[in-house]
Steps between C-alpha positions, in 0.01 A plus 500: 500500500588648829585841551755430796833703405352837572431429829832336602675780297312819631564340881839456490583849353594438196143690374733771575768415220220606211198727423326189438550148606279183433514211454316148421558112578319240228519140603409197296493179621496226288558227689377520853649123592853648529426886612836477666646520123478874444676687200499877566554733225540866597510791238645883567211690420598932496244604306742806369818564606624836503839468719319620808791793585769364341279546205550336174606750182357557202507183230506301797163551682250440200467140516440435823185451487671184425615439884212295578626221238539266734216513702316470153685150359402365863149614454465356169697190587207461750244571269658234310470257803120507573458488089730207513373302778794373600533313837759694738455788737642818418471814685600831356575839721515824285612821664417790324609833551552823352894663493430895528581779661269641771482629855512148624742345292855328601788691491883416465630457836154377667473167662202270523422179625387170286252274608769220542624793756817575338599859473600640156617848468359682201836599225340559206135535491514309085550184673149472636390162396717285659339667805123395395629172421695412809164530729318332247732224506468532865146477547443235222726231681375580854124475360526181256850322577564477169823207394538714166516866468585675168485855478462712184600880457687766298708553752842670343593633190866349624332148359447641187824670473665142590252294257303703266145568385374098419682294771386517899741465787433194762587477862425250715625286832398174339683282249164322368312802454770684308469201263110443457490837441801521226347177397173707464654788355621282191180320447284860522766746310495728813891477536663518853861538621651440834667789688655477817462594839851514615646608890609847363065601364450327879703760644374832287189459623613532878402790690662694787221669663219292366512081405517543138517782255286493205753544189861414461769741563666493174362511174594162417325141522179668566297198372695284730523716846098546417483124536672523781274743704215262407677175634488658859125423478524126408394247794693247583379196285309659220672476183485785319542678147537895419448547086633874414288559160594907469625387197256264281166661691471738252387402102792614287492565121179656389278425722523711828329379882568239727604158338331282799873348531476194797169411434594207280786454728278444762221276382688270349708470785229487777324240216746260537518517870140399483638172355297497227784433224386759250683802405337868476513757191320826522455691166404905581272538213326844322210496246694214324426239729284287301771439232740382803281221519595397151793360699499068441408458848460124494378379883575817698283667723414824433333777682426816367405815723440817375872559320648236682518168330683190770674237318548166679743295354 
């Protein structure tokens, strides 16, 4: 693991968005013959998110502790990788931050500049991880030229309003991702729907006195006009994927946490990119986990870590 976002985040000024800003870049590379074939996987990471100034009410600040989901599935999903073995690089940029109010915090009307140098004027200080995840975006395809990027994050509750609490929303510039990750999605359980990104999100997110502001200026489409902000830091050539899980990140019923949504998404797709033909089940186990292996397993693989057990089918 590298610990390369904090610098490139505290030099460029956005150490000034947040209290505290870190960040950490974990590479595996599986097969060093073709280390021109990169997958990055990038994961928000706000440790808590209070609103920042336009601060969240109560009932809607508790959970988010949850923020970091993303950053989490990616971190397992590499986890998974070096467990796994699997032949492919991967490299995986989490920015982490905390969303607070303090003496150095961003404020509405305050303008900063990315490390892609665009300008984004600050208009409501709850949409603070698209701003994390732009630079990280950023720095991951100047550093590693990835041809893949997918980027995890509970970015909106808008994306929960538009698809509820089990099902994802997918955006992406590229026709074959969008289907070897619905293709994915079926085979896993993790669901994912396509949203757009349509010319009227394009324009909300324009700026007069900056490049970009950094949430929509209307209450509607959020999930979409998020998307939208993030597309401005795509290069030219990488093909690229932003999963919304504000929705299915969290367990529902009676369990309560994080439900480590994308993780299974993710192996099995980055599995099959490693053209190894198998598929990829992950069962999140408790105490129980012995009796899971009651399971008629016939030839699979299995590998069991801690409460982890990998399936390979």
């Amino acid at each position: 693991a590298e610990d390369g976002i904090r610098d490139f985040c505290l030099s460029r000024g956005l150490g000034d968005v947040y209290k505290r800003q870190h960040g950490v870049t974990m590479v595996y590379q599986g097969n060093p013959e073709q280390k021109d074939n990169v997958i990055a996987l990038v994961g928000k990471g706000i440790t808590f998110d209070t609103g920042g100034y336009n601060i969240k009410p109560t009932g809607s600040m508790e959970t988010m502790y949850l923020d970091k989901a993303g950053a989490c599935s990616v971190i397992a999903t590499m986890y998974g990788l070096a467990e796994l073995k699997l032949k492919v690089n991967v490299v995986a940029c989490i920015p982490l931050a905390e969303n607070s109010v303090s003496h150095n915090a961003t404020k509405p009307s305050d303008i900063i500049k990315s490390l892609k140098g665009l300008t984004v004027e600050i208009t409501n200080t709850d949409a603070e991880g698209r701003l994390i995840l732009a630079d990280a975006m950023t720095h991951v395809q100047k550093e590693y030229k990835p041809t893949t990027l997918i980027e995890l994050s509970t970015l909106t509750g808008a994306c929960m309003v538009a698809l509820g609490e089990q099902t994802a929303g997918l955006f992406s510039n590229d026709e074959q991702l969008v289907s070897d990750l619905i293709e994915s999605s079926n085979e896993t359980g993790e669901r994912l729907w396509r949203l757009p990104i349509n010319k009227e999100h394009r324009e909300a997110m324009k700026g007069t006195s900056s490049d970009l502001v950094n949430s929509g200026k209307t209450r509607y489409g959020g999930a979409s006009t998020a998307a939208a902000f993030l597309e401005h830091f795509v290069e030219k050539g990488t093909n690229w994927a932003h999963i919304d899980i504000a929705g299915p990140a969290s367990s529902k019923g009676n369990s309560k946490g994080a439900s480590g949504f994308g993780t299974a998404l993710l192996l099995n797709y980055i599995l099959k990119k490693s053209q190894s033909g198998n598929k990829c089940c992950l069962l999140y186990t408790s105490d129980a986990a012995d009796d899971l292996l009651c399971v008629d397993l016939g030839g699979r693989r299995i590998i069991k870590k801690k409460n982890i057990i990998y399936y390979i089918l």
